[in-house]
KEGUVEX-740219 format. One record per residue (C-alpha): x, y, z; residue in one letter; residue number from 1. Coordinates in nm, 2 decimals. Layout:
BEGIN
REC_px_py_pz_resn_resi
REC_X_Y_Z_a_NUM $
...
***
This chain:
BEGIN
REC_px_py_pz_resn_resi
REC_-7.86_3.34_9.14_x_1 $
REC_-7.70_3.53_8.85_x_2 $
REC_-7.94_3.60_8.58_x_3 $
REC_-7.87_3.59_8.25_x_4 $
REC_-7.91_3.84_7.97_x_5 $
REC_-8.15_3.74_7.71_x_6 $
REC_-8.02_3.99_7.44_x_7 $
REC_-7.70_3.83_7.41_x_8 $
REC_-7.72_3.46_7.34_x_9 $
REC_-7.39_3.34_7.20_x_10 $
REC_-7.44_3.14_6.82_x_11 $
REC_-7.19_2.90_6.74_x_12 $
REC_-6.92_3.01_6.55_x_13 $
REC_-6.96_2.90_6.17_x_14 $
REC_-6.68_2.96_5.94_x_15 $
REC_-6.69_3.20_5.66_x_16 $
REC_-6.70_3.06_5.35_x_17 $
REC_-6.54_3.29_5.08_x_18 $
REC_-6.75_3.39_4.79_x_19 $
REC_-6.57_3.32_4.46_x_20 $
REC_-6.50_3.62_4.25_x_21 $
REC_-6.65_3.61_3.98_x_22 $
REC_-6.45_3.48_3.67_x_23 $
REC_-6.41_3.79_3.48_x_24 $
REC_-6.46_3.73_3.08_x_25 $
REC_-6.11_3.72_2.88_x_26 $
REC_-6.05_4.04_2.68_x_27 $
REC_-6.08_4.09_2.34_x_28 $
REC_-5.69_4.12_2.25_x_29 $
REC_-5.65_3.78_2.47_x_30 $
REC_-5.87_3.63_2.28_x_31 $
REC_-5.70_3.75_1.97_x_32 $
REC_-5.38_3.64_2.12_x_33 $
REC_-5.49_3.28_2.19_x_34 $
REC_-5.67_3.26_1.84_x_35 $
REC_-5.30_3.39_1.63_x_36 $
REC_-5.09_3.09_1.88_x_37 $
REC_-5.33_2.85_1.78_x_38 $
REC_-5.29_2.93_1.44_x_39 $
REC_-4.91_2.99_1.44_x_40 $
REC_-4.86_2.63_1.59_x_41 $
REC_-4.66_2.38_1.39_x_42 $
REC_-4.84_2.19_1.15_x_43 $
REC_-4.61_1.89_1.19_x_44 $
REC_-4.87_1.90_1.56_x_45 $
REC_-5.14_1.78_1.31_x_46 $
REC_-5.17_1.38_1.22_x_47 $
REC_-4.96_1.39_0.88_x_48 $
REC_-5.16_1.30_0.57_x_49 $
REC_-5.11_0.90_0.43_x_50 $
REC_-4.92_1.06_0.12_x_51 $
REC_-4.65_1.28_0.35_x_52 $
REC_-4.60_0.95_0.56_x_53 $
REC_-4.61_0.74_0.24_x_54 $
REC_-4.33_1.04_0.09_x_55 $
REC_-4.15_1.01_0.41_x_56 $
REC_-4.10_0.63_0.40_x_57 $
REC_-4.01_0.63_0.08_x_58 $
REC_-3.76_0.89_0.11_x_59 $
REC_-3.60_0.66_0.42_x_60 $
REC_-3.65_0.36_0.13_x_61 $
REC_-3.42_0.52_-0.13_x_62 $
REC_-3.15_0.69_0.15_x_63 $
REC_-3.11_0.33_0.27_x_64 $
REC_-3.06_0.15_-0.06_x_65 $
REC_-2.83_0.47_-0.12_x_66 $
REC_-2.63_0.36_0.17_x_67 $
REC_-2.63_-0.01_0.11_x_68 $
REC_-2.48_0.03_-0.23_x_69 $
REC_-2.22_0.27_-0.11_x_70 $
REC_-2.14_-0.01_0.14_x_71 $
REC_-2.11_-0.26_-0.16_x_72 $
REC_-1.89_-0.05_-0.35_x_73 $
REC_-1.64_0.07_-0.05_x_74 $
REC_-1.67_-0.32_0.06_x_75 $
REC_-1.60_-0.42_-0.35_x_76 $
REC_-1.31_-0.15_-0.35_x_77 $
REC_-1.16_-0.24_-0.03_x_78 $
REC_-1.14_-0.66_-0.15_x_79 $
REC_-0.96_-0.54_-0.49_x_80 $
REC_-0.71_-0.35_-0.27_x_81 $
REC_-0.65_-0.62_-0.05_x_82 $
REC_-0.61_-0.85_-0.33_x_83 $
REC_-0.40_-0.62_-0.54_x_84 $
REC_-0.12_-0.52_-0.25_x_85 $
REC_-0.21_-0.75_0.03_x_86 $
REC_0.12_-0.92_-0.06_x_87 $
REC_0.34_-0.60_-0.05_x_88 $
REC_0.45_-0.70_0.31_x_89 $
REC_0.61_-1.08_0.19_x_90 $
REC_0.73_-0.90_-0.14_x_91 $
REC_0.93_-0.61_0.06_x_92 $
REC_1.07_-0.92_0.25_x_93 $
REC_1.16_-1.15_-0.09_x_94 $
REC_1.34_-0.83_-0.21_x_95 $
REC_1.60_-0.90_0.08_x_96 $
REC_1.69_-1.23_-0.10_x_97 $
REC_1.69_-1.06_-0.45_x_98 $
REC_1.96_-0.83_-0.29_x_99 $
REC_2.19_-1.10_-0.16_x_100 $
REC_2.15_-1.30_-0.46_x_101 $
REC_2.23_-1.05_-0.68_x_102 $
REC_2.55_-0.91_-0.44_x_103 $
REC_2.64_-1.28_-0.45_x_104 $
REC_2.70_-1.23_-0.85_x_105 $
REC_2.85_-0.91_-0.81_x_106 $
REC_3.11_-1.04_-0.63_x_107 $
REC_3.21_-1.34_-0.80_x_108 $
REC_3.20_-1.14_-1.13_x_109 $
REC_3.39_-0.89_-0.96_x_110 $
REC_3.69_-1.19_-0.82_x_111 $
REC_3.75_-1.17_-1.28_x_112 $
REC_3.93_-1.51_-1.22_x_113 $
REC_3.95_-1.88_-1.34_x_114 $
REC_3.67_-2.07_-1.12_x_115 $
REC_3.68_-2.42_-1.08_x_116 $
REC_3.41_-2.65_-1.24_x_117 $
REC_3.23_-2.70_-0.92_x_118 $
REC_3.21_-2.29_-0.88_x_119 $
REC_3.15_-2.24_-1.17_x_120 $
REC_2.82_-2.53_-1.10_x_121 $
REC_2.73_-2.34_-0.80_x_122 $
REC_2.72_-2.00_-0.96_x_123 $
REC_2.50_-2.08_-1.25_x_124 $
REC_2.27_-2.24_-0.99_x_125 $
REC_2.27_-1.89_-0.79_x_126 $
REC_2.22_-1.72_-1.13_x_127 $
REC_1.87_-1.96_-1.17_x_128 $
REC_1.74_-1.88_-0.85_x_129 $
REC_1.77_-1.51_-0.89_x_130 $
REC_1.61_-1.54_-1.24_x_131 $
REC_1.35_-1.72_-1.08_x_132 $
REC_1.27_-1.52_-0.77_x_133 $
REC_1.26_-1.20_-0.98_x_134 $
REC_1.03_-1.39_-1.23_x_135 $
REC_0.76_-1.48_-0.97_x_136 $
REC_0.80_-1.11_-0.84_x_137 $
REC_0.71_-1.00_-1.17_x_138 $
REC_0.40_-1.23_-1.20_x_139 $
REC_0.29_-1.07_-0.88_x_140 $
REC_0.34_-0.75_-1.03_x_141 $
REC_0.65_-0.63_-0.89_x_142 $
REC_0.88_-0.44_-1.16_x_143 $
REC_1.27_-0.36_-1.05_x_144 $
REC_1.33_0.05_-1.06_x_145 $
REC_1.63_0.10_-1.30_x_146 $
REC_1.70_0.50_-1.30_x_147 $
REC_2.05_0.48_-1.44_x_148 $
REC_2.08_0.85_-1.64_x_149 $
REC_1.75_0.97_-1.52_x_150 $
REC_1.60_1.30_-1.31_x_151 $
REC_1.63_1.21_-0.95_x_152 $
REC_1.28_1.21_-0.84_x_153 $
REC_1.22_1.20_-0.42_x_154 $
REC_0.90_1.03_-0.49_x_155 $
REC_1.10_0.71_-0.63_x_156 $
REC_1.45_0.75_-0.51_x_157 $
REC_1.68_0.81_-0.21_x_158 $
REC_1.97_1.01_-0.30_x_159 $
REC_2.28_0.82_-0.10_x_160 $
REC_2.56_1.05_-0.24_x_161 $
REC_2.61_1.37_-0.48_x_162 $
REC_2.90_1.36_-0.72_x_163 $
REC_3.08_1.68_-0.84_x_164 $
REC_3.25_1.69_-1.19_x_165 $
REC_3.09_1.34_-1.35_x_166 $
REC_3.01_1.62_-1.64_x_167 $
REC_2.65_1.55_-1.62_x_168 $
REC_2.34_1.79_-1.56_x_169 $
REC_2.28_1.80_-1.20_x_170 $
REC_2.02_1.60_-1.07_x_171 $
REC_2.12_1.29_-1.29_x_172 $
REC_2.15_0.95_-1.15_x_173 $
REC_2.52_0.84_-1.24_x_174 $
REC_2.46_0.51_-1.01_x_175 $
REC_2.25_0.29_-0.83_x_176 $
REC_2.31_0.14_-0.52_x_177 $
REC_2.04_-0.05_-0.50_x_178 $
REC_1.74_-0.11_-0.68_x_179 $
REC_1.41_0.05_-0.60_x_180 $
REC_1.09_-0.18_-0.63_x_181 $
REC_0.74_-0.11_-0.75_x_182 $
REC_0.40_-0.31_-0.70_x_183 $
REC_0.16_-0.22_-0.95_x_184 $
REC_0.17_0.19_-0.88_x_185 $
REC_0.26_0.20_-0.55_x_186 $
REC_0.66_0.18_-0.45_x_187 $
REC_0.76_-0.08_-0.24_x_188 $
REC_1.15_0.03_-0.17_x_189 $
REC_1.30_0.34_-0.35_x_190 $
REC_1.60_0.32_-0.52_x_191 $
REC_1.91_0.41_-0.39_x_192 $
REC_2.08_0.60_-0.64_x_193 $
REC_2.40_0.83_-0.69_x_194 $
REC_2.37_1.15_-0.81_x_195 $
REC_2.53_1.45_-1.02_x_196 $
REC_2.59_1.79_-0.86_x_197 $
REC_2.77_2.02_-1.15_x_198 $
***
């Protein structure tokens, strides 16, 4: 039978634990270092005071009333506008019948002969609605552009023609085609004029 050694009995196995290093003790400049971040963090990091956050609502208080009364006024512009030209689209379309009204005249005025009793009936009564159209355009604030012997001026007319010779200074309206419109400032149709080129 084999004998066995005595020196060389086998332990178990136990595994090696590892022997923490030992923390080593910051420096002196880290130390510094970590002191200067802490003190060069952002204050806003701290719990403001009741008087900043009392300062800041208050500040939000007065830039929303600021806001609400610009809103008023834009809102208090915007209503006299609407009120002032909302009516520019129907008066650029009554201008139409001021134009054929007043053609109407031009031509029978033009014709320079005897007209029979009836005509005559019927023309007056053209004669009153124009009056009458052109009075409740003028109650709504919309005045007839007459530029006969004025400075053409692009902003208010449309030059249809330039005449040579009419012994005028250039520039001048000599006729008017047909007449320009304005509500309250603002131009609803330009005049169509004739102009001198000396």
């Amino acid at each position: 039978m084999p004998q066995m050694q005595d020196d060389e009995t086998e332990l178990p196995e136990t595994p090696a634990t590892e022997i923490p290093e030992a923390e080593t003790p910051a420096t002196e400049t880290e130390a510094e270092a970590n002191e200067e971040a802490v003190a060069q963090m952002p204050e806003e990091a701290a719990e403001p005071t009741p008087e900043e956050r009392l300062a800041e609502v208050n500040d939000q208080l007065l830039r929303t009333l600021a806001e609400l009364e610009n809103t008023r006024k834009r809102a208090e512009r915007d209503r006299g506008e609407a009120l002032k030209f909302g009516a520019m689209s129907f008066a650029r379309d009554m201008l139409g019948v001021a134009d054929n009204l007043q053609r109407a005249l031009k031509a029978i005025a033009d014709m320079d002969t005897d007209l029979p009793e009836a005509t005559q009936g019927l023309l007056d009564g053209v004669a009153a609605t124009e009056r009458d159209l052109l009075a409740a355009l003028a109650r709504h604030k919309v005045t007839p552009l007459q530029p006969m012997g004025e400075k053409f001026d692009p902003n208010l007319h449309e030059a249809m023609f330039e005449a040579p010779g009419t012994g005028q200074e250039n520039g001048t309206i000599i006729e008017v085609v047909e007449t320009g419109y304005l509500m309250e400032e603002r131009l609803l149709r330009p005049a169509k004029v004739g102009i001198a080129k000396d």
